[in-house]
TIKE-943719 format. One record per residue (C-alpha): residue in one letter; z, x, y. Coordinates in steps of 0.5 Angstrom, whole numbers, padded with zeros to 4 digits, always signed. Example, Ala and Ser with C-alpha at 12.3 -4.5 7.8 and 13.67 -1.06 7.14 Angstrom:
TIKE-943719
A+0016+0025-0009S+0014+0027-0002
This chain:
TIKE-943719
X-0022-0001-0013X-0015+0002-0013X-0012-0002-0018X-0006-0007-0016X+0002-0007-0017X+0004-0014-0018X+0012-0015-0018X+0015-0022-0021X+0014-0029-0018X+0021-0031-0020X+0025-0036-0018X+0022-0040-0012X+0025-0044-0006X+0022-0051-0004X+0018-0051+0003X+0023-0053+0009X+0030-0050+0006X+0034-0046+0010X+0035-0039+0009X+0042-0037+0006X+0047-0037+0012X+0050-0030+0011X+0054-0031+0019X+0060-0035+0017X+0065-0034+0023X+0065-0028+0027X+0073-0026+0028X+0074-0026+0036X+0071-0021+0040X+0065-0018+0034X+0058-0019+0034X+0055-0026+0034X+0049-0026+0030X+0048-0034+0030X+0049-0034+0038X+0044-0028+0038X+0039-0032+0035X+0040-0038+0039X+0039-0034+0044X+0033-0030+0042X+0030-0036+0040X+0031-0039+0047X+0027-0033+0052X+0021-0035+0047X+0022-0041+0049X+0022-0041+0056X+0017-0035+0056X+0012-0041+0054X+0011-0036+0047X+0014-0041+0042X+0013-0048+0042X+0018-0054+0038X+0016-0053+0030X+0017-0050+0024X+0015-0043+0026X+0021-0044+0031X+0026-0048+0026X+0025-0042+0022X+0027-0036+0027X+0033-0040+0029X+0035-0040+0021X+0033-0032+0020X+0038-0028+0020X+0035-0020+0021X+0040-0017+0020X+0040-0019+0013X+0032-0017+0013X+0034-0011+0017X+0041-0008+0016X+0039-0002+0017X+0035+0001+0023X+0033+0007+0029X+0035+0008+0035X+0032+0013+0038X+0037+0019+0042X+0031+0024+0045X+0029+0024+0052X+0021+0022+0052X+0018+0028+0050X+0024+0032+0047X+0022+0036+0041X+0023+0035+0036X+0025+0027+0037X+0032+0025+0034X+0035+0018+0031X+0041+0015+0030X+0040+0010+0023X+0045+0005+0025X+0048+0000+0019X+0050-0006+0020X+0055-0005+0014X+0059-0001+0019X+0063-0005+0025X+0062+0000+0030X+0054+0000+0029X+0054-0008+0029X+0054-0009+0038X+0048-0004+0038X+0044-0006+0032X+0045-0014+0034X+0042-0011+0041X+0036-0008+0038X+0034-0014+0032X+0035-0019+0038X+0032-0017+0044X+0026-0018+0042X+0022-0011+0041X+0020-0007+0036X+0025-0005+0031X+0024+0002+0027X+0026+0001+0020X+0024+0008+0016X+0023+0015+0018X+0017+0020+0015X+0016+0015+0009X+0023+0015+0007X+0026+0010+0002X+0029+0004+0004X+0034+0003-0001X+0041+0006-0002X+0039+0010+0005X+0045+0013+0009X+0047+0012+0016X+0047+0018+0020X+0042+0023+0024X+0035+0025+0023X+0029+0030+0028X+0022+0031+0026X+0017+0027+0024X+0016+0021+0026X+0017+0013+0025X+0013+0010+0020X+0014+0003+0020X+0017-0002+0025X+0018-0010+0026X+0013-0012+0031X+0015-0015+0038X+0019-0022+0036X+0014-0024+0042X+0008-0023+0039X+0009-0024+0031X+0012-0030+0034X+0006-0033+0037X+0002-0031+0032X+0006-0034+0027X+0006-0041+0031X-0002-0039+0032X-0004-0040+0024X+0000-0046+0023X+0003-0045+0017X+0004-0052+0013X+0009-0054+0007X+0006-0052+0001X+0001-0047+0003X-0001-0040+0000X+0000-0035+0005X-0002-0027+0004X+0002-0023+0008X-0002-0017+0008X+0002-0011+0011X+0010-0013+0010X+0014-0009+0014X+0021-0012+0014X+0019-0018+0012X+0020-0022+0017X+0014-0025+0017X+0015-0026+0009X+0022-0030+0011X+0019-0034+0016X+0013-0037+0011X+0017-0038+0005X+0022-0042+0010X+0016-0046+0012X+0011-0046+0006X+0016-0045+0000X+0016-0039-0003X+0012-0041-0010X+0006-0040-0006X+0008-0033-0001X+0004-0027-0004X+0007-0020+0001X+0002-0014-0001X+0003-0006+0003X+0001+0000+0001X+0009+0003+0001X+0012+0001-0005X+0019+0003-0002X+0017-0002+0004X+0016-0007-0003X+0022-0006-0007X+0027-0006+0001X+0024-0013+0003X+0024-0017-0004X+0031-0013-0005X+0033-0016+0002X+0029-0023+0001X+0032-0025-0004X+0037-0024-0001X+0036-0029+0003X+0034-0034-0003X+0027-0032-0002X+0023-0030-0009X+0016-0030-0006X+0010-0025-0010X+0011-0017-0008X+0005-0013-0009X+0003-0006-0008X-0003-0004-0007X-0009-0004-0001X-0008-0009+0004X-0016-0009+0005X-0017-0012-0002X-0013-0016-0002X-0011-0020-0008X-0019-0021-0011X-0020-0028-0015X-0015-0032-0011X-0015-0036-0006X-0010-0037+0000X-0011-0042+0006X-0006-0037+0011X-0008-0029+0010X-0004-0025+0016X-0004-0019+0016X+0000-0015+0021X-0003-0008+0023X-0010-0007+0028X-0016-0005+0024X-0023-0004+0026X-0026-0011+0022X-0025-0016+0018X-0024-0014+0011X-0029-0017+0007X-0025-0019+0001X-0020-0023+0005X-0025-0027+0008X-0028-0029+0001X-0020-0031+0000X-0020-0035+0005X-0019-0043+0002X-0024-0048+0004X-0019-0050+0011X-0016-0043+0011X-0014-0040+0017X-0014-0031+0018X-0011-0027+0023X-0013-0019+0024X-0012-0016+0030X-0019-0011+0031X-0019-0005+0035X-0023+0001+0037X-0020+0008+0036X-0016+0008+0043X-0010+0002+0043X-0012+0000+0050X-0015-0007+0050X-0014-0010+0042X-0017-0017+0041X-0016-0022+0035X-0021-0024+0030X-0019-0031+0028X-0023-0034+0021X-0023-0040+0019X-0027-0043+0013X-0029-0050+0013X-0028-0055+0008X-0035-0055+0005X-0034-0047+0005X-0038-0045+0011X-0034-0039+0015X-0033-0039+0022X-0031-0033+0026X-0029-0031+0033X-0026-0025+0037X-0020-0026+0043X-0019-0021+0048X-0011-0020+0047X-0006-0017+0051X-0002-0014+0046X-0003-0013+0038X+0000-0009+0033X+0000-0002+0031X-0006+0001+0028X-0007+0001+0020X-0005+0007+0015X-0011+0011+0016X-0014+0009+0022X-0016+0014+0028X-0013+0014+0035X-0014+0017+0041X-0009+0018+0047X-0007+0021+0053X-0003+0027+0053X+0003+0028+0059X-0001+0034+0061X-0007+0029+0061X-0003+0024+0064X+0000+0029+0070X-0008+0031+0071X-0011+0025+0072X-0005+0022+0078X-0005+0030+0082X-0012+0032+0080X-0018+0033+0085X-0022+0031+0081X-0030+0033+0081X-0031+0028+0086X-0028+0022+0091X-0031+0017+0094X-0030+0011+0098X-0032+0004+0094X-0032-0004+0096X-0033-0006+0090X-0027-0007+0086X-0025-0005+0080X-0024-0009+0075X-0017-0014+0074X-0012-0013+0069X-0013-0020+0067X-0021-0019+0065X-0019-0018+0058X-0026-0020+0056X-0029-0015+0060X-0024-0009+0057X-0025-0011+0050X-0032-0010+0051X-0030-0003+0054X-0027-0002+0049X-0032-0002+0043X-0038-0001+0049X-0035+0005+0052X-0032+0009+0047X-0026+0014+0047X-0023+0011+0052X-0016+0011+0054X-0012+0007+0059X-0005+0009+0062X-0001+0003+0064X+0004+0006+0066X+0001+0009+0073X+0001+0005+0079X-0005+0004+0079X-0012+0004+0075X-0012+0011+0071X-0016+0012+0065X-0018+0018+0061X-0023+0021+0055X-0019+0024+0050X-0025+0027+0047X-0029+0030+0053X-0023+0031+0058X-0027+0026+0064X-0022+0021+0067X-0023+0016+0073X-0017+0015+0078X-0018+0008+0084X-0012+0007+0089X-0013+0002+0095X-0015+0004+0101X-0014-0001+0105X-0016-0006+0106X-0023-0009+0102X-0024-0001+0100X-0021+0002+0094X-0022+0010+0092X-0024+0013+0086X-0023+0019+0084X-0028+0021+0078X-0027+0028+0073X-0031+0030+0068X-0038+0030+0064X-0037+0022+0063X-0037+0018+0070X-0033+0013+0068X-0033+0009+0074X-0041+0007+0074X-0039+0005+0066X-0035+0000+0067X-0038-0002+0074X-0045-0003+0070X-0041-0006+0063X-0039-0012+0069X-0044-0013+0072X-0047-0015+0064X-0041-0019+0063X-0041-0023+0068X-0048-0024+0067X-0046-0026+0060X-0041-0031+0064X-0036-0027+0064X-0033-0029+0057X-0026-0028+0054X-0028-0030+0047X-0034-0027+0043X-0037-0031+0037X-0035-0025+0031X-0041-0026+0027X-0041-0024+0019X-0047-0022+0016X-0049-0023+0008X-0049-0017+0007X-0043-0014+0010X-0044-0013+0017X-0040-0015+0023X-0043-0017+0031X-0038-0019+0037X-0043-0023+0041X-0042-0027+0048X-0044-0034+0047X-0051-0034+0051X-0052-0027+0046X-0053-0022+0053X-0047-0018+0050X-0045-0015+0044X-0043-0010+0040X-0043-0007+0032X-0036-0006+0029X-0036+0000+0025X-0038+0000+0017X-0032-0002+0012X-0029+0005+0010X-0028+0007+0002X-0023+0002-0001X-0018+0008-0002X-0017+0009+0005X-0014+0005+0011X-0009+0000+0008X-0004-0003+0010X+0003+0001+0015
């Protein structure tokens, strides 16, 4: 067990006080921070992804440029090597439009680059290495915060703190005294209490392994913001009787994510269940992932390809999400590219690929490379799932002895989720 950094709990804001207001008046013509969250928060509103509430109150209160003052805009083409970015400062007037553009408009927001410390960073150009950490997509963190049904006076585990933002939006709703923030990068810790108290926000930081938690104490929300392959054991064993956890799980390939919600009843029984999701966030620090090289990608459009055939059988719809999630762990090494016109999906790992295009109409043609036939995997996984009555929603069943088995209700379908891993390993991003 690695052992835990745990920064003061000083101070400590009451639930449902608003954040510190840092807009005042914006002269004539310059960036409107307040508007730009009105506005953000009403797309998600029309959008069906935030409903009225404290989640919502919360978001229109927040401002992010407080939280993120700093951030990337990438300037290299795809593909361009070495990749470039522009660190953006929002103390700069001429960064502010651009920045307001890219903490409002709802999509991720890259805050450090190759590890670098948070605090005290200069604006200006950086190439090589990669992005480390980024705010999620406002849509998905909002409609998972608004799924845990954050209370005044909850205690809230935020397990992998970014930016804060979903640190902020407990402590708003919950009060601060009860928030406890937890990531392994301890730059990522010193920014966001920096930036949170700020804001008049004094939750618990904590350094130290997302996976463990915070052993000995109990929380009725646990949140963790990045995919991992199960449940940790030590969050659950954390869960308070009428608590709530969170976890995005995935295999290796970041195709078809599902969420495992777990709730302890009030006599301190557990249950579990595992929903086919569309979105979900960026893999831990750790995790192994497979994706689809532009050659690979090119190959599988143009290619020939060892065999075609015509085929009435369809393949599988985009919105058979509880099908894809079963791939996902029952056809292992599998990679969608979403961005093809049609169905297109690789195997990394052996070089197989399968490409289906309509051909007219009723008639679909399927190409298929490789060693692997992954047509006829996927054909035969449907026909076991609809046999299964074609679930969205698996029982995640947690075994005493530490084992984890997503299963259809009727049990004619289900998988293992892998084994934990050393604790010294996959924690937070």
């Amino acid at each position: 067990m690695s052992t835990l950094n745990t920064g003061p709990a000083a101070g400590g804001r009451a639930a449902g006080r608003t954040a510190r207001s840092v807009d005042g008046d914006p002269p004539p013509g310059a960036p409107d921070p307040a508007a730009a969250r009105a506005a953000m928060v009403a797309r998600l509103e029309r959008t069906g992804t935030l409903r009225p509430g404290p989640v919502r109150d919360a978001l229109l209160a927040l401002p992010r440029e407080v939280l993120m003052p700093q951030a990337y805009v990438q300037r290299s083409a795809p593909g361009e090597e070495p990749p470039r970015w522009d660190l953006l400062d929002w103390s700069v007037p001429r960064d502010r439009p651009e920045l307001l553009g890219l903490l409002y408009d709802g999509a991720g927001v890259p805050v450090q680059h190759d590890g670098e410390p948070l605090l005290g960073r200069t604006r200006g150009s950086r190439s090589g290495a990669s992005i480390t950490s980024m705010s999620t997509l406002m849509d998905l963190t909002a409609s998972l915060l608004d799924e845990l049904d954050l209370r005044p006076g909850h205690r809230v585990l935020d397990v992998g703190t970014g930016a804060g933002v979903t640190a902020a939006v407990a402590c708003q709703v919950c009060g601060d005294r009860g928030v406890v923030t937890l990531d392994r990068d301890r730059h990522l810790i010193d920014a966001a209490a920096t930036r949170l108290a700020d804001l008049g926000f004094r939750p618990e930081t904590v350094c130290g392994s997302g996976e463990q938690g915070l052993p000995g104490r109990e929380f009725d929300r646990v949140f963790v913001s990045y995919a991992m392959e199960r449940v940790p054991t030590a969050l659950v064993e954390q869960l308070a009787p009428g608590g709530r956890l969170l976890a995005h799980v995935t295999s290796a390939s970041p195709s078809w994510p599902g969420l495992a919600v777990v709730e302890r009843a009030l006599d301190g029984r557990v249950g579990a269940h595992l929903r086919a999701v569309e979105f979900a966030h960026r893999a831990g620090h750790g995790m192994e992932r497979i994706r689809l090289s532009d050659e690979f990608r090119r190959r599988i459009v143009t290619g020939p390809g060892t065999w075609t055939q015509l085929s009435k059988l369809a393949p599988p719809a985009d919105g058979d999400r509880g099908l894809w999630l079963a791939a996902d762990h029952l056809l292992k090494g599998l990679v969608r590219d979403f961005g093809a016109e049609h169905l297109a999906i690789g195997a990394p790992g052996c070089g197989s690929w399968l490409r289906v295009r309509p051909a007219g109409r009723s008639r679909w043609s399927v190409t298929v490379h490789g060693p692997r036939d992954i047509w006829k995997e996927i054909q035969d996984l449907a026909g076991r799932w609809r046999a299964a009555g074609s679930p969205g929603d698996y029982r995640l069943v947690l075994e005493p002895d530490g084992g984890q088995r997503a299963a259809s209700a009727c049990g004619r379908l289900s998988w293992r989720l892998p084994a934990p891993r050393p604790p010294d390993e996959g924690t937070s991003t």
